[in-house]
C-alpha positions in Angstrom: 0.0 0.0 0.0 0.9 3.5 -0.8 1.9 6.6 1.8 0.7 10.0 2.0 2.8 12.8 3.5 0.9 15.8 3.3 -1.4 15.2 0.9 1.1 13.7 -1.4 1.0 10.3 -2.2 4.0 7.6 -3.2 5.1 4.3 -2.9 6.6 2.6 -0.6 9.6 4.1 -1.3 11.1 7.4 -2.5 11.1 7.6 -6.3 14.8 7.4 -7.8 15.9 10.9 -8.9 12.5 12.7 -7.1 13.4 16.4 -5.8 9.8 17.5 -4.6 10.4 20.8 -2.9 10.2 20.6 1.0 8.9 23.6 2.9 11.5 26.1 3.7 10.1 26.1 7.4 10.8 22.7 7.4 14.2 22.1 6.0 15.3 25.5 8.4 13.8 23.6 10.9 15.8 20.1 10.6 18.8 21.7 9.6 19.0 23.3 13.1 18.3 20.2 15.0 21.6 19.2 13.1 24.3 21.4 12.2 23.3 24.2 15.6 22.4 21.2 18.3 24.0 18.3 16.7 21.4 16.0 17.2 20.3 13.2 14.1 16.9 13.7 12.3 14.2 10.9 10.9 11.5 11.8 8.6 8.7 10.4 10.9 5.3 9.3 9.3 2.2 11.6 10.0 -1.7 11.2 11.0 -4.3 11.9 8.3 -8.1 11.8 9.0 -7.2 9.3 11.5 -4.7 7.2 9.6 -1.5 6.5 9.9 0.6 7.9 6.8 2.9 5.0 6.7 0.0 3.1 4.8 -1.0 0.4 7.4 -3.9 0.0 8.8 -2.9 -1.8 11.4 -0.2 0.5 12.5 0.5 0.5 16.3 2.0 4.4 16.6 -0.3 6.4 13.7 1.5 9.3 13.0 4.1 8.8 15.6 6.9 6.5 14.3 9.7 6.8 12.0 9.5 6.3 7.4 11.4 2.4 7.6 12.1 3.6 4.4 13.3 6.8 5.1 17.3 7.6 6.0 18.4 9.4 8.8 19.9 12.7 8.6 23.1 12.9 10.5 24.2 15.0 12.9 26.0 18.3 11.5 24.2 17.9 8.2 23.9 21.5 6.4 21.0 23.3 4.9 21.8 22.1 1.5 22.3 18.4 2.8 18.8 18.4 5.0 17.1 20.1 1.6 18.3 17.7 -0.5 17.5 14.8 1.7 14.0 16.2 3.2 13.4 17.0 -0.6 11.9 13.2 -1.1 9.5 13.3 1.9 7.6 16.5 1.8 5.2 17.2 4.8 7.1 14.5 7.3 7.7 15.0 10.4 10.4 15.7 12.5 11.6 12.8 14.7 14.7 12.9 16.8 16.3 9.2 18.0 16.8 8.8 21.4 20.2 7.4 23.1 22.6 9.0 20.8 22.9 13.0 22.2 20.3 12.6 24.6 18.3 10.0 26.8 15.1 11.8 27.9 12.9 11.4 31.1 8.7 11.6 30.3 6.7 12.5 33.2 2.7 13.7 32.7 2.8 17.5 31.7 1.3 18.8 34.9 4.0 17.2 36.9 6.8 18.2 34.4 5.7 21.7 34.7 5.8 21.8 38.6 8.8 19.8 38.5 10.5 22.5 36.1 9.9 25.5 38.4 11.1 23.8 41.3 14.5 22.9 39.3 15.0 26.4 37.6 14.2 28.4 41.5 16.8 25.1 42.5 19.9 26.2 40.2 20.0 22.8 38.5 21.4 22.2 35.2 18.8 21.4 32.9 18.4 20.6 29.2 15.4 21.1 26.6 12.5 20.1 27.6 9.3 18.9 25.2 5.0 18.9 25.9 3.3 16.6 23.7 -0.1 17.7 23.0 -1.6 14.0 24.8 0.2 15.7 28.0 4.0 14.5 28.2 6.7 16.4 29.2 10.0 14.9 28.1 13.4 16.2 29.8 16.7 15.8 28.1 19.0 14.4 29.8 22.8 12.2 29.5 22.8 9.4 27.0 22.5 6.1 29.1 19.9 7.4 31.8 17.0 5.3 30.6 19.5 2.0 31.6 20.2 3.5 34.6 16.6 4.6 35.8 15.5 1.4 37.5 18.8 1.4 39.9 18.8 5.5 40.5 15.1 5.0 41.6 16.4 2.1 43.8 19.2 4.3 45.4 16.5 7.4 45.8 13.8 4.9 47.8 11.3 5.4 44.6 11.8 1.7 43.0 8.5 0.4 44.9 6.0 3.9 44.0 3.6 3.9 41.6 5.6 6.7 39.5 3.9 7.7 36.1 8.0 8.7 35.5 9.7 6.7 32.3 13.3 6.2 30.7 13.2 6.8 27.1 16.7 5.5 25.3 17.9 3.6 22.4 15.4 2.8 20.1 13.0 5.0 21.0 12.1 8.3 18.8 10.2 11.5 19.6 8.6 14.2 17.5 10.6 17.2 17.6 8.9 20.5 18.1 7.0 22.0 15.9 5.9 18.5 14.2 2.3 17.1 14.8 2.0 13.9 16.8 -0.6 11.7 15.6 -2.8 14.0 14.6 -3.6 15.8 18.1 -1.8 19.0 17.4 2.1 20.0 17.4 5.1 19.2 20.0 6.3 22.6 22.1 9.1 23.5 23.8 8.9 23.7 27.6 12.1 24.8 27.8 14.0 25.6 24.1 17.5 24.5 23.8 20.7 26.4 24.1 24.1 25.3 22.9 25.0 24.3 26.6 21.8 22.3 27.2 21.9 20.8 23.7 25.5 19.1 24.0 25.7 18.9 27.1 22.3 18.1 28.6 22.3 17.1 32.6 22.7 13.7 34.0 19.5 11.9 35.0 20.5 11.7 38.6 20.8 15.6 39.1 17.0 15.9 37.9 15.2 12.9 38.7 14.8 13.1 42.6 12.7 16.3 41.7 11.1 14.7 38.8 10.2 11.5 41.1 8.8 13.3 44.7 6.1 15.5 41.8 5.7 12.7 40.3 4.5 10.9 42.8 2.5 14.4 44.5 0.5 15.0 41.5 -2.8 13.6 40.6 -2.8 10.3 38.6 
């Protein structure tokens, strides 16, 4: 079955030679994520009336996932690189792969946001930080935190609370601001990143005793 990015539709795969035109908003966009931030890029499927723009109806992530088809664009690609490559999927989203540059830590959006002011009026390092229009709230933190999570909540006395707190790490992807997200509106930036925060974002343990005691204070 075919895909449709935007309104456009294809095969499963780009057509040899294509060079539709990507939206200059767009290709700006990607080409910060990786020549300013240094952080890879994945043309990620989108949601259409419901539907997943991958093309299968029994997709498990409409909207939310990775093109299989689609090639990364690497870290310190340049404007013309990212235009060239975002040329074949017009309309895609943005996705960043997690576990490279960054881990990140999700909490529910309410939390993260109490959590956030607590942290800031604290002095803590901190790196970006994303809301998800279903209500997540994704902190950037050191490559390898997602591993480590189970035993940092061991050493902090959270390992036996019901925490709606999760690791996200190799293998796992999210939409990058401004991209939709299956079709319930676009990704925002709680907190924008900097050059610091962006190669350098904070190791999990400096945030997640904060990130764990809201956590586990705010309403399910």
């Amino acid at each position: 079955m075919g895909f449709t990015i935007g309104g456009i539709r294809g095969t499963d795969k780009p057509r040899t030679g294509s060079r539709r035109r990507a939206r200059a908003s767009d290709r700006t966009t990607v080409a910060e994520y990786t020549g300013l931030w240094g952080w890879t890029a994945v043309p990620g499927a989108r949601a259409l009336d419901g539907a997943c723009s991958c093309g299968s109806a029994a997709c498990a992530a409409p909207g939310a996932h990775p093109l299989d088809f689609a090639p990364e664009v690497p870290a310190g690609a340049t404007l013309d690189e990212v235009t060239d490559a975002w040329a074949q999927f017009p309309g895609a989203s943005v996705l960043l792969p997690v576990g490279r540059a960054f881990d990140a830590i999700e909490v529910a959006e309410t939390a993260g946001r109490r959590a956030l002011v607590r942290l800031e009026r604290m002095g803590l390092p901190l790196g970006p930080v994303t809301v998800t229009p279903d209500g997540r709230a994704q902190f950037f933190v050191a490559p390898g935190a997602a591993t480590e999570l189970p035993q940092l909540l061991y050493r902090m006395g959270w390992d036996d609370a019901a925490l709606d707190l999760h690791g996200l790490g190799p293998g796992d992807h999210i939409t990058a601001p401004p991209s939709d997200r299956g079709g319930l509106g676009p990704v925002r930036w709680l907190r924008p990143p900097d050059l610091d925060s962006a190669t350098h974002p904070p190791e999990a343990r400096l945030l997640l005793g904060t990130l764990a005691y809201v956590a586990h204070r705010s309403p399910a």
